[in-house]
Backbone as JSON, one array per atom type, in Angstrom:
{
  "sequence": "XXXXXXXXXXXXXXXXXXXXXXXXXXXXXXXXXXXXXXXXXXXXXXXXXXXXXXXXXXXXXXXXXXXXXXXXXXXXXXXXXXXXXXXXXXXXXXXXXXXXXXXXXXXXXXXXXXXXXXXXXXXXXXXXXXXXXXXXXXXXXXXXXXXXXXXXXXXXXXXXXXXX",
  "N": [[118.48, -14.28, -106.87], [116.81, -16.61, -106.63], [114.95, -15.89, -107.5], [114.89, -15.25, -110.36], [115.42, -17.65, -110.92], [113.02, -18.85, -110.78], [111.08, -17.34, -112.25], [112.11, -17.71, -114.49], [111.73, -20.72, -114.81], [109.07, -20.45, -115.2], [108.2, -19.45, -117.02], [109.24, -20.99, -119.17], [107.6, -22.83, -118.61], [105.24, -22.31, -119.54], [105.82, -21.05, -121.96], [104.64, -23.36, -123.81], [102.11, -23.18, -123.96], [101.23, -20.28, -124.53], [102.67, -20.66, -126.97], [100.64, -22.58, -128.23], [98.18, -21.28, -128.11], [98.82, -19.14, -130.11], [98.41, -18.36, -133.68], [99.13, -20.49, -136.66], [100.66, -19.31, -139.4], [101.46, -20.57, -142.43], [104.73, -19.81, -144.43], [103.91, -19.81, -148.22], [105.41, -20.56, -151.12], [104.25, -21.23, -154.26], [105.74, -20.9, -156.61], [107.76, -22.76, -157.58], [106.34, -25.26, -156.41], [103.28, -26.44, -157.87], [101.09, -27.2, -156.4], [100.45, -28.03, -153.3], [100.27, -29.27, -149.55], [98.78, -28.86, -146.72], [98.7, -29.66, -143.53], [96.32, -28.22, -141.31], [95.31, -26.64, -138.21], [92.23, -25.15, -136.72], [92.24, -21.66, -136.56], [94.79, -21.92, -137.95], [97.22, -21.38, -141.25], [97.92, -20.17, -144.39], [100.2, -18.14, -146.25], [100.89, -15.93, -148.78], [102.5, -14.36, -151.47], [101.05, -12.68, -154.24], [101.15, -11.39, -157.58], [102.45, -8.95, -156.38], [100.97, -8.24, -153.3], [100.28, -9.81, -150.43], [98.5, -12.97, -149.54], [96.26, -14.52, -147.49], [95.0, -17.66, -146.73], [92.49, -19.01, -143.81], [92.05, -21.13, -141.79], [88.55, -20.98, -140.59], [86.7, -22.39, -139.16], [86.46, -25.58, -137.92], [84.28, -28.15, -138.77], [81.87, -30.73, -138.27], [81.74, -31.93, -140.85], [82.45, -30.58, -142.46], [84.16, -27.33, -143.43], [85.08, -24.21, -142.46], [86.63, -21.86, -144.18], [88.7, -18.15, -143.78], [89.1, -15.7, -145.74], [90.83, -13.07, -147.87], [90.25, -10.5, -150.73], [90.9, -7.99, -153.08], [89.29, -5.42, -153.54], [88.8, -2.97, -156.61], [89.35, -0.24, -155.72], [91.94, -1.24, -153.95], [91.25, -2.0, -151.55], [90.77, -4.39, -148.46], [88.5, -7.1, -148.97], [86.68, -9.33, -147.09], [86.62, -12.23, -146.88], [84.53, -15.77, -146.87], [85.01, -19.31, -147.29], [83.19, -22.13, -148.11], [84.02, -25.45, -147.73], [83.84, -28.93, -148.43], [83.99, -32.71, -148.48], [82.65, -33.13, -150.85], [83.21, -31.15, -152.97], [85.55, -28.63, -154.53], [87.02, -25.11, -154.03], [87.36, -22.43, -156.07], [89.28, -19.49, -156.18], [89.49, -15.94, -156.9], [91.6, -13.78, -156.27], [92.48, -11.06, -157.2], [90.64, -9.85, -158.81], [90.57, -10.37, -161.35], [89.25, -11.56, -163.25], [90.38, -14.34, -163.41], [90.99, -17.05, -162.05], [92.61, -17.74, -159.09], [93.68, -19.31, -157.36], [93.21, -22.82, -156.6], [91.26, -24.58, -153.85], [90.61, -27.23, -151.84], [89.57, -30.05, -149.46], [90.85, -32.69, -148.48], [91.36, -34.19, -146.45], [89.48, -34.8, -142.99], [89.83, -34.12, -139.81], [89.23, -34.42, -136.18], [89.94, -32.17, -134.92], [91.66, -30.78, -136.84], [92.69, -30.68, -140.55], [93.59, -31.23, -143.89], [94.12, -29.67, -146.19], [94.46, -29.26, -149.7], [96.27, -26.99, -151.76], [96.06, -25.51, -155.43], [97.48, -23.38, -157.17], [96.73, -21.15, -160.39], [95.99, -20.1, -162.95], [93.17, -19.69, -164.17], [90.8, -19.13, -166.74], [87.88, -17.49, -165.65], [84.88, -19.25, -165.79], [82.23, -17.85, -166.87], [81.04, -16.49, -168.69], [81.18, -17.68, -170.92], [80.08, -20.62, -170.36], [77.59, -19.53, -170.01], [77.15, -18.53, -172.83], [77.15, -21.84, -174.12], [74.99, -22.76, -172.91], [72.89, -21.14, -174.21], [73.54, -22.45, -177.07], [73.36, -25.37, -176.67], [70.7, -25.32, -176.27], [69.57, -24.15, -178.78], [70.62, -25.94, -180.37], [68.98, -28.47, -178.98], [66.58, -27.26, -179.46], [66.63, -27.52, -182.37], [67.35, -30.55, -183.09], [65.19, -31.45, -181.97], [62.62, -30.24, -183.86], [63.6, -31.17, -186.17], [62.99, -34.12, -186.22], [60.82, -34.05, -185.84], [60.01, -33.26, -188.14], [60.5, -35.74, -189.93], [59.08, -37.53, -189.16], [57.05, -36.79, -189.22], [56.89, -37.23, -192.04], [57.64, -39.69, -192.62], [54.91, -41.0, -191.7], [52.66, -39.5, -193.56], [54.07, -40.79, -195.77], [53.41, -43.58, -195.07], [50.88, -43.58, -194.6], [48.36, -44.9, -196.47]],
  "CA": [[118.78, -15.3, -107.84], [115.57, -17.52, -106.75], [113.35, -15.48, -108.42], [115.34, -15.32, -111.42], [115.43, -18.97, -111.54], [111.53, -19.09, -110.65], [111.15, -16.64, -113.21], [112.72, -18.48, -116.14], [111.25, -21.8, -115.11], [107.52, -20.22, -114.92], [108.49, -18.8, -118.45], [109.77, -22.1, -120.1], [106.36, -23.68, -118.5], [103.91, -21.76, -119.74], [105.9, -20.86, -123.1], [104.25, -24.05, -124.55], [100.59, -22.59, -123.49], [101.41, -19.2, -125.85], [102.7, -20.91, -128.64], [99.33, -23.01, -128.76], [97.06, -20.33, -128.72], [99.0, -18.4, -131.41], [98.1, -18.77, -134.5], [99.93, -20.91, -136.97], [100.54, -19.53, -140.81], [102.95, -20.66, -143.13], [104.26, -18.4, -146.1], [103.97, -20.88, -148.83], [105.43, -20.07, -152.92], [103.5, -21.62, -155.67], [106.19, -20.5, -158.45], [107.86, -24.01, -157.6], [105.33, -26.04, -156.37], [102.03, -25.33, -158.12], [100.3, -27.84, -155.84], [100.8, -28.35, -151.88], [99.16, -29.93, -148.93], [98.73, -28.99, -145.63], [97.84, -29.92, -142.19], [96.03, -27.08, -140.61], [94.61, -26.43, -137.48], [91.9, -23.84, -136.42], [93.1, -20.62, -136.74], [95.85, -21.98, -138.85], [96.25, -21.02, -142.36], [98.89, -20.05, -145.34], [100.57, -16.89, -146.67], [101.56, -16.01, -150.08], [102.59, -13.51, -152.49], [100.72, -12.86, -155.48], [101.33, -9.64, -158.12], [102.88, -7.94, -155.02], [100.69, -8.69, -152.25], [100.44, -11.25, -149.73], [97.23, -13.12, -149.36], [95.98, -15.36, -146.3], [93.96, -18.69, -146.34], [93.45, -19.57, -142.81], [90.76, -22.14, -141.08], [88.22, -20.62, -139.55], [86.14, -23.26, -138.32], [86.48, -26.53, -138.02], [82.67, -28.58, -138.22], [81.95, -32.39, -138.8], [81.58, -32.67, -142.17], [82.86, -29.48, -143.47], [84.9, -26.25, -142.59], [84.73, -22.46, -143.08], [87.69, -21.0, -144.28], [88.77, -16.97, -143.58], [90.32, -15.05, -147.0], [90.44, -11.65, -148.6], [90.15, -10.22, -151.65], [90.97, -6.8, -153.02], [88.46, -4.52, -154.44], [89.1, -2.24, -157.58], [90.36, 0.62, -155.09], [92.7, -1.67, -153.05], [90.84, -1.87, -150.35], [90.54, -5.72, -148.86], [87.43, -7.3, -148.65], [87.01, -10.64, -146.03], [85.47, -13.64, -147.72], [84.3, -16.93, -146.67], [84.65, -20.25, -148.28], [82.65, -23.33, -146.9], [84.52, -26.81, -148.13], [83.82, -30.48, -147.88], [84.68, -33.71, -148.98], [82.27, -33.15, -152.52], [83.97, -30.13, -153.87], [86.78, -27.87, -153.98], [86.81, -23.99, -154.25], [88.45, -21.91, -156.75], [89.27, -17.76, -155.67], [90.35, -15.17, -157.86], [91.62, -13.0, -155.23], [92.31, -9.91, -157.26], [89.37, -10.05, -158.97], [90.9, -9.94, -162.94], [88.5, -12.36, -164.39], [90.96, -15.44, -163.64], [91.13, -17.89, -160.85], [93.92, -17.97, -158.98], [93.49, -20.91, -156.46], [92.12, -24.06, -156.19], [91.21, -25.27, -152.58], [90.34, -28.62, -151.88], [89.36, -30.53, -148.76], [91.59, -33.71, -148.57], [91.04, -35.2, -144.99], [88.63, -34.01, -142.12], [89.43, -35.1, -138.28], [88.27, -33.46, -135.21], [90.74, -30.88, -134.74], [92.71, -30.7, -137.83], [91.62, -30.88, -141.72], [94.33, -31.16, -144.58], [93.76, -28.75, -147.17], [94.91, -29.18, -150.96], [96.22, -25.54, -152.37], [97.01, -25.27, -156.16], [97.77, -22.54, -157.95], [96.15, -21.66, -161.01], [96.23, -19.08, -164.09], [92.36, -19.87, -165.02], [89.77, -18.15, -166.96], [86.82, -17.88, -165.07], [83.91, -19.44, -168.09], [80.79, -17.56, -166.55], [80.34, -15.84, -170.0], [81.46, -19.63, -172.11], [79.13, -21.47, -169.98], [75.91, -18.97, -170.44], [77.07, -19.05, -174.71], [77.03, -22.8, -174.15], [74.02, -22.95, -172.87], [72.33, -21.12, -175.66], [73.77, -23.45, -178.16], [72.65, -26.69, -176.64], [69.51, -24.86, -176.93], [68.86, -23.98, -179.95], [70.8, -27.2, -181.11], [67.85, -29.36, -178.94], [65.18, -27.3, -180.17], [66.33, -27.85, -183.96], [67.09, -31.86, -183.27], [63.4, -31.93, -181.73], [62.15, -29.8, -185.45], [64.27, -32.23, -187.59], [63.01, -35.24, -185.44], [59.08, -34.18, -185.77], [59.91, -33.29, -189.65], [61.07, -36.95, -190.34], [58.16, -38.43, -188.34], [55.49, -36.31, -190.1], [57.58, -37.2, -193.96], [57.22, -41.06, -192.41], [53.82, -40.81, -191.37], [52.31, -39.12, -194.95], [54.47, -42.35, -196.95], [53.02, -45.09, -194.78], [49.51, -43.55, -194.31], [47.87, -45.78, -196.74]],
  "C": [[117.67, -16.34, -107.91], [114.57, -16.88, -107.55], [113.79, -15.36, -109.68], [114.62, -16.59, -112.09], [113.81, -19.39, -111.73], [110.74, -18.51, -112.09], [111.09, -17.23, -114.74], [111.87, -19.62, -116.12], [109.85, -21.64, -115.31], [107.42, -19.85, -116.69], [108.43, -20.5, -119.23], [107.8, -22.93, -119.34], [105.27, -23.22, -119.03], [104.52, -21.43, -121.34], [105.38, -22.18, -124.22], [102.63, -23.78, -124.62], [100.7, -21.27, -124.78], [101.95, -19.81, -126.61], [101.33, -21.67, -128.89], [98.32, -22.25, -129.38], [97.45, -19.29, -129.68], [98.59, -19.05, -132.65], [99.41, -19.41, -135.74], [99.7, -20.39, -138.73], [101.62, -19.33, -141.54], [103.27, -19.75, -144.25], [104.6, -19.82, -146.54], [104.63, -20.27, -150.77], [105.54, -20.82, -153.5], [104.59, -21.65, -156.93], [107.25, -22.23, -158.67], [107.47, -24.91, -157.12], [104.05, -25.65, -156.78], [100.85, -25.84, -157.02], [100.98, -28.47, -154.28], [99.76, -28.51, -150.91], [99.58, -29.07, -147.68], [98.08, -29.17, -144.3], [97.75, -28.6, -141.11], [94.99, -26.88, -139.45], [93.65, -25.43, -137.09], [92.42, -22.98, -136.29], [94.1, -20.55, -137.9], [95.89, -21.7, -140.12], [97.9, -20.61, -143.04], [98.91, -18.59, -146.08], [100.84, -16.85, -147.62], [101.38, -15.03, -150.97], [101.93, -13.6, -154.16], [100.63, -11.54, -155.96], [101.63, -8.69, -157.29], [102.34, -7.82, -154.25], [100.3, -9.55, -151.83], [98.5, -11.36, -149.62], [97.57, -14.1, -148.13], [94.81, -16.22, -146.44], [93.87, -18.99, -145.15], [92.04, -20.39, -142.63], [90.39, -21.51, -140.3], [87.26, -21.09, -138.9], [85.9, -24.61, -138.67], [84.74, -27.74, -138.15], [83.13, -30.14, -138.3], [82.43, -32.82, -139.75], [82.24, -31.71, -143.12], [83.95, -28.65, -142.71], [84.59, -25.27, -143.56], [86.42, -21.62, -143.04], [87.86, -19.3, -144.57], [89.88, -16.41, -145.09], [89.79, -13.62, -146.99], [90.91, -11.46, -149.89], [90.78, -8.82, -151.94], [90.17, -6.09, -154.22], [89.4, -3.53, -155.31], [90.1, -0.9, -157.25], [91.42, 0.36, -153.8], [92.48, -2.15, -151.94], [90.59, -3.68, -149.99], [89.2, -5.94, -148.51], [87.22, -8.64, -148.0], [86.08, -11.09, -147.05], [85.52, -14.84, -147.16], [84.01, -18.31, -147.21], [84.14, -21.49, -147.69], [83.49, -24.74, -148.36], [84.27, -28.15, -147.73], [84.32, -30.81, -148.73], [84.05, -33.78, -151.08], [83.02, -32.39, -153.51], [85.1, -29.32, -153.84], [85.76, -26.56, -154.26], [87.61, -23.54, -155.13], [88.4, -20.31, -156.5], [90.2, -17.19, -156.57], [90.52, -14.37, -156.98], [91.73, -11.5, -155.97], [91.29, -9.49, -158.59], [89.61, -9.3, -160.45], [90.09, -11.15, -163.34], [89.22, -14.05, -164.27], [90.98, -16.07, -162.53], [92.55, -17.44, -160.87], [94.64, -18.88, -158.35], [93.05, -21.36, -156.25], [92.17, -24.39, -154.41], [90.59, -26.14, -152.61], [90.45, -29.49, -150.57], [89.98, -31.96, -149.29], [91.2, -34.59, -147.12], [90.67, -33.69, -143.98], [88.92, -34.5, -140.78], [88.96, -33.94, -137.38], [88.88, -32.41, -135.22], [91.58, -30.43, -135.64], [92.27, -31.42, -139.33], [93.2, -30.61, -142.54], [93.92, -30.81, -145.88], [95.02, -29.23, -148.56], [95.26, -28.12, -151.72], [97.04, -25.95, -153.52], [96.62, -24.24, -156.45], [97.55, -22.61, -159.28], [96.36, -20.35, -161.78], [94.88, -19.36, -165.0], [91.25, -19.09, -165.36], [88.64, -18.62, -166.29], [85.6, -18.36, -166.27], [81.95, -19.11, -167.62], [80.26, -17.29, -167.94], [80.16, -16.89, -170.55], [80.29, -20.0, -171.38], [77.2, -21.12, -170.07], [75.86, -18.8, -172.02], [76.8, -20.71, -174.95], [75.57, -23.41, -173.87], [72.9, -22.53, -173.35], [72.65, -21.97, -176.49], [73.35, -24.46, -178.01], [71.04, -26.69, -176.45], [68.69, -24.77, -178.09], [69.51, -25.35, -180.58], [69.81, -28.27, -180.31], [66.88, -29.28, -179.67], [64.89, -27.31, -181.72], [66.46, -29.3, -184.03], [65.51, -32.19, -183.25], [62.88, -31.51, -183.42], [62.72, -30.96, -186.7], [63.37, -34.12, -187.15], [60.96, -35.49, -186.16], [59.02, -34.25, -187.82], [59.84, -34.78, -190.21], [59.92, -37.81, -190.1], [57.14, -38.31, -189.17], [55.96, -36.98, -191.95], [56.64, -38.82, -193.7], [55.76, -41.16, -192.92], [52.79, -40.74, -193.35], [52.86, -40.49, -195.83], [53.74, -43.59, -196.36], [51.86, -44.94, -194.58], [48.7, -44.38, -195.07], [46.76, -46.07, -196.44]]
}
């Protein structure tokens, strides 16, 4: 019966030692909150269903100024692929995890301390605008280099009336 009791109490003392070093990840669903916070420790990290499978954000390293977060993706034949997102206080991230052309989550660095970083996750339904933003940037093209042509036309019209 002493070793029972030795037993149990060696158990209950050390069962706060294994829950530390496990890892901590919450399942989280987006369909009624689109936007949630949490406080996550190394290792730690968030679960969640999207178009029938689960994805995983988790922290995978904590730095000064930044952190490196652990995800996956899934390629065209299912297969997952690991990805790495680096975050600070300047920018967020946005991941299309199954890789249809649309975002699907924003991440967002909210607070940084030594051991623990509070992450910003929304949820998102957005077109990615690689194509919009390279048509956009033809247009403010050719619309500079016809202001500059209209600009020099006007100058030279001037010019010729006040030559004198």
């Amino acid at each position: 019966m002493k070793k029972f009791i030795t037993l149990i109490l060696t158990l209950i003392l050390f069962l706060p030692l294994v829950n530390a070093a496990l890892t901590n990840i919450t399942k989280v669903d987006f369909i009624n909150e689109p936007v949630q916070a949490y406080r996550l420790y190394n290792g730690d990290g968030i679960s969640f269903i999207y178009n029938g499978k689960e994805y995983v954000v988790s922290v995978d390293d904590i730095g000064k100024t930044s952190i490196r977060l652990k995800s996956f993706v899934y390629k065209d034949n299912n297969e997952k692929e690991t990805i790495y997102l680096l975050l600070d206080n300047r920018f967020s991230n946005k991941i299309d995890f199954d890789i249809d052309n649309y975002y699907d989550l924003r991440i967002e660095l909210s607070k940084l301390e030594d051991d623990n970083v509070v992450i910003l996750f929304e949820a998102l339904h957005e077109l990615k605008s690689g194509e919009s933003t390279k048509n956009k940037i033809n247009f403010d093209i050719t619309t500079g280099i016809l202001i500059t042509a209209i600009i020099v036309v006007i100058g030279l019209i001037i010019y010729f009336i006040f030559k004198k």
